[in-house]
KEZA-512335 format. One line per field, with one value per residue (C-alpha): residue number from 1; residue in one letter; chain; x, y, z. Coordinates in nm, 4 decimals. Layout:
REM KEZA-512335
nr c(NUM	...)
rest c(A	...)
kette c(A	...)
c1 c(X	...)
c2 c(Y	...)
c3 c(Z	...)
This chain:
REM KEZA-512335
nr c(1	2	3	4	5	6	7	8	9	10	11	12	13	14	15	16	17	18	19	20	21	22	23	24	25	26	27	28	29	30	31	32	33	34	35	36	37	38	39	40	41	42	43	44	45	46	47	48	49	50	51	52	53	54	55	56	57	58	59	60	61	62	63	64	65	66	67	68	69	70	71	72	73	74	75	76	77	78	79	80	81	82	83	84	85	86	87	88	89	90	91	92	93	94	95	96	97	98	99	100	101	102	103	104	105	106	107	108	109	110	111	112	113	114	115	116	117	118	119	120	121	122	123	124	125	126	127	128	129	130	131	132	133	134	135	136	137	138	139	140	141	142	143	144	145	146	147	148	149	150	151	152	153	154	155	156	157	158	159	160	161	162	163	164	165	166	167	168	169	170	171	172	173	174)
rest c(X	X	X	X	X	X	X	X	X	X	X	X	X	X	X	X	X	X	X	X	X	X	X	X	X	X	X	X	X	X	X	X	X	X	X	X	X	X	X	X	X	X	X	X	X	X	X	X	X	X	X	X	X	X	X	X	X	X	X	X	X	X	X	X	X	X	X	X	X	X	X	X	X	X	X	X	X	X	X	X	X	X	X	X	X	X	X	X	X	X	X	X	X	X	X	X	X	X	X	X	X	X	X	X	X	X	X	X	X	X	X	X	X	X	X	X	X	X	X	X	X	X	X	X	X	X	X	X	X	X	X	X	X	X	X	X	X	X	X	X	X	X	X	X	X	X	X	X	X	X	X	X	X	X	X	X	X	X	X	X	X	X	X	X	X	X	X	X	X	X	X	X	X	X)
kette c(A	A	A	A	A	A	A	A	A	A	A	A	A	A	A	A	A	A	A	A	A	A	A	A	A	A	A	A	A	A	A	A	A	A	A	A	A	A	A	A	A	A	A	A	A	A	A	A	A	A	A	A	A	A	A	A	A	A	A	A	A	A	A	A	A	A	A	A	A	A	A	A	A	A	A	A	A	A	A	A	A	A	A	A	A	A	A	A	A	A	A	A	A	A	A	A	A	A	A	A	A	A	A	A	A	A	A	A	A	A	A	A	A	A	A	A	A	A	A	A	A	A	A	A	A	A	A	A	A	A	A	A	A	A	A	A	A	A	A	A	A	A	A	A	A	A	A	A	A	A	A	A	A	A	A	A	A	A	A	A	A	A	A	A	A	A	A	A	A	A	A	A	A	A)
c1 c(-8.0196	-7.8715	-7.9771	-7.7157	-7.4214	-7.5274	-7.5768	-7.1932	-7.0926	-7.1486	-7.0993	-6.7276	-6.7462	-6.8964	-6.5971	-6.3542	-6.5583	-6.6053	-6.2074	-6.0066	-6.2334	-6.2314	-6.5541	-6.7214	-7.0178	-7.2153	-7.4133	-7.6766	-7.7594	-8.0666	-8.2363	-8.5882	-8.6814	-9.0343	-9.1828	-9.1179	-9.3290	-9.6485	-9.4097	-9.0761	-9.0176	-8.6584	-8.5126	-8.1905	-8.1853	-7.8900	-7.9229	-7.6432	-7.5820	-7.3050	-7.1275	-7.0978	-7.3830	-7.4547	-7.2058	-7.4168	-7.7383	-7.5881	-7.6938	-8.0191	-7.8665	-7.6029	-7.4015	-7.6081	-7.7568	-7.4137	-7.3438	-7.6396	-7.5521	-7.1882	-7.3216	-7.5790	-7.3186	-7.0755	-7.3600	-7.4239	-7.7796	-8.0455	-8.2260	-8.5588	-8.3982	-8.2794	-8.5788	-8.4308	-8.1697	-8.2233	-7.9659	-8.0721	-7.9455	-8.1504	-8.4876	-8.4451	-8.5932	-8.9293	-8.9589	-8.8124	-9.1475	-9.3660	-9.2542	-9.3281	-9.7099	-9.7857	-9.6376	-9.8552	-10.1808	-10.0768	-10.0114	-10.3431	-10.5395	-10.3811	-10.4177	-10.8143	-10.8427	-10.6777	-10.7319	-10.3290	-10.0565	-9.8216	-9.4132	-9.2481	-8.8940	-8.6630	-8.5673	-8.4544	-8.5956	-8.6796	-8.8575	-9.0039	-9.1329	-9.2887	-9.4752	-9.6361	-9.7388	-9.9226	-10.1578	-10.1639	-10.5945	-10.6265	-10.8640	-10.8999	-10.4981	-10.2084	-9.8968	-9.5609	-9.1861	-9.0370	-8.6825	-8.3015	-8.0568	-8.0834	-8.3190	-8.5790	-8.8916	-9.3064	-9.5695	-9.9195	-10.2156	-10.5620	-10.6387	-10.8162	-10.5488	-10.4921	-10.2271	-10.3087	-10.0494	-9.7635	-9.5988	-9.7701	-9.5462	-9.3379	-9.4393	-9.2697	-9.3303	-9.0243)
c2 c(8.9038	9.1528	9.0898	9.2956	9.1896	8.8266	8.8588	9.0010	8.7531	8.4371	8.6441	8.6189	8.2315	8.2139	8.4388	8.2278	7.8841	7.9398	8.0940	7.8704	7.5328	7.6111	7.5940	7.7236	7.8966	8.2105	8.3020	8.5800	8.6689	8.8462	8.9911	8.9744	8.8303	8.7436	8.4077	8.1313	7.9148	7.9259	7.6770	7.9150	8.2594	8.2801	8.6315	8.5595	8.3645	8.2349	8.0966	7.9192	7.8792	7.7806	7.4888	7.3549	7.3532	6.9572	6.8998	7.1120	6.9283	6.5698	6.3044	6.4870	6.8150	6.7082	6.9668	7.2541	7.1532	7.1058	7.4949	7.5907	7.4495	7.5663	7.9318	7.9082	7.7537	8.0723	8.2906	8.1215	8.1066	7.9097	7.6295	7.7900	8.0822	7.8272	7.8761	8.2497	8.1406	7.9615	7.8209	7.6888	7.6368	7.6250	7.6322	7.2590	7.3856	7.4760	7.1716	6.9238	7.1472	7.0798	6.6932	6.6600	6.8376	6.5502	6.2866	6.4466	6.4334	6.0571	5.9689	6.1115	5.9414	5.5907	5.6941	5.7674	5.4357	5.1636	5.3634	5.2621	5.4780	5.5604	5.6272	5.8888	5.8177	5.9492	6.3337	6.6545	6.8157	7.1277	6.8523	6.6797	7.0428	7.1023	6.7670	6.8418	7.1486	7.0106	6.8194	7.1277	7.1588	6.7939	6.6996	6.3836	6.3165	6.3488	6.3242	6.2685	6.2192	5.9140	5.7372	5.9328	6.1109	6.0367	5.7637	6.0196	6.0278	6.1943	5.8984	5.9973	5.8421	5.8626	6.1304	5.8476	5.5517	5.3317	5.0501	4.6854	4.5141	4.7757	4.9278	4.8861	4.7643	5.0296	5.1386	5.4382	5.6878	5.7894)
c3 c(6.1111	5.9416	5.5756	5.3929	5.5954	5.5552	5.1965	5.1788	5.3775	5.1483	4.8378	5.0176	5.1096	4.7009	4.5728	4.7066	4.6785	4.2822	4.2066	4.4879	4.3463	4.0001	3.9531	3.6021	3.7774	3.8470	4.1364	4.1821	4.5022	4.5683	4.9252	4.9612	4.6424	4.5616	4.7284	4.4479	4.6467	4.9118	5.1541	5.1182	5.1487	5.2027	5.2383	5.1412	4.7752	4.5792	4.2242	4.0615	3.6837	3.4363	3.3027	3.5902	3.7411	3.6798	4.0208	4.2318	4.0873	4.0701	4.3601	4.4086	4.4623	4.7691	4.6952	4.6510	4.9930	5.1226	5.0055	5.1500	5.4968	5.4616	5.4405	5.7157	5.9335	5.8592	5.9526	6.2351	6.1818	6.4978	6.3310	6.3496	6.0832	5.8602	5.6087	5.5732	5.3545	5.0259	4.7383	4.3989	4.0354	3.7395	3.9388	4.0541	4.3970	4.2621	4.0621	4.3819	4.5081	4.2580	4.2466	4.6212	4.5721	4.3415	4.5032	4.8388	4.6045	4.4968	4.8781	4.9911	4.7514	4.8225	5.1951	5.1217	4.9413	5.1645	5.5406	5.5650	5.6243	5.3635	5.3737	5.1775	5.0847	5.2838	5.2166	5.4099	5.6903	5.4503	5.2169	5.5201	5.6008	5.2960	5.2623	5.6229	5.5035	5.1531	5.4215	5.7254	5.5519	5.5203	5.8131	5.7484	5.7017	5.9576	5.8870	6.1270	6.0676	6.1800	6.1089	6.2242	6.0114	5.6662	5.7261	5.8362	5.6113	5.6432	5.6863	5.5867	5.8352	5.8041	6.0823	6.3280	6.2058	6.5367	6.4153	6.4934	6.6860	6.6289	6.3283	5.9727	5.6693	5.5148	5.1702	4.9900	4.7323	4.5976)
């Protein structure tokens, strides 16, 4: 991928998005920016701010994801490059991040405890992503996604859990 050209290509589809839909924001578009995170390290990053930004952030950021896909679907990007681009406003990525690391540590203590498995809420594959790699050192943890669509969520197991007599009772963290 061509970094630069990609880069002026959604500055384009963000030009137009922002004057054509009226929107009260400003976006600053950066290539290769430092790693905000040890699970992303996107090389194309887009952060969003202004009086509007409570419409990207609203409904647990749909439409800041929705951007996001929008602008990898323009580029035409192959699901495994997906990761390369990044969109966020007022840093609500790094603390979806940091909410997901604690709800991890409260999952794999409740894991430890009872020896049952334990259901995060559903979430994104990016999300899903990042909660299988909080546990990637965890030896005595596994984790799998299981569910379709937007029904699809991470379930923590003790690594040697064999269910009794089929599926255990869902329990979530949200």
């Amino acid at each position: 991928m061509d970094k630069l050209a990609a880069a002026n290509r959604i500055n384009e589809f963000l030009q137009c998005l922002v004057t054509d839909g009226g929107f009260h924001l400003k976006y600053r578009i950066v290539v290769d920016p430092p790693p905000n995170s040890e699970w992303e390290k996107p090389e194309i990053f887009v952060d969003f701010s202004g009086p509007d930004s409570a419409l990207l952030l609203g409904r647990g950021g749909e439409l800041l994801r929705a951007l996001e896909l929008l602008a990898l679907e323009i580029l035409r990007l192959p699901l495994a490059e997906h990761e390369k681009i990044s969109f966020d406003c007022k840093n609500q990525r790094s603390l979806r991040f940091e909410e997901l690391r604690l709800a991890a540590g409260v999952a794999a203590e409740k894991v430890r405890q009872t020896g049952m498995p334990y259901h995060f809420a559903p979430m994104s594959s990016r999300e899903r992503r990042m909660v299988h790699l909080a546990f990637r050192d965890q030896t005595d943890l596994r984790t799998e996604s299981e569910g379709e669509g937007l029904n699809r969520c991470v379930v923590l197991y003790p690594a040697d859990y064999k269910p009794a007599g089929g599926k255990p009772a869902r329990r979530t963290i949200p």
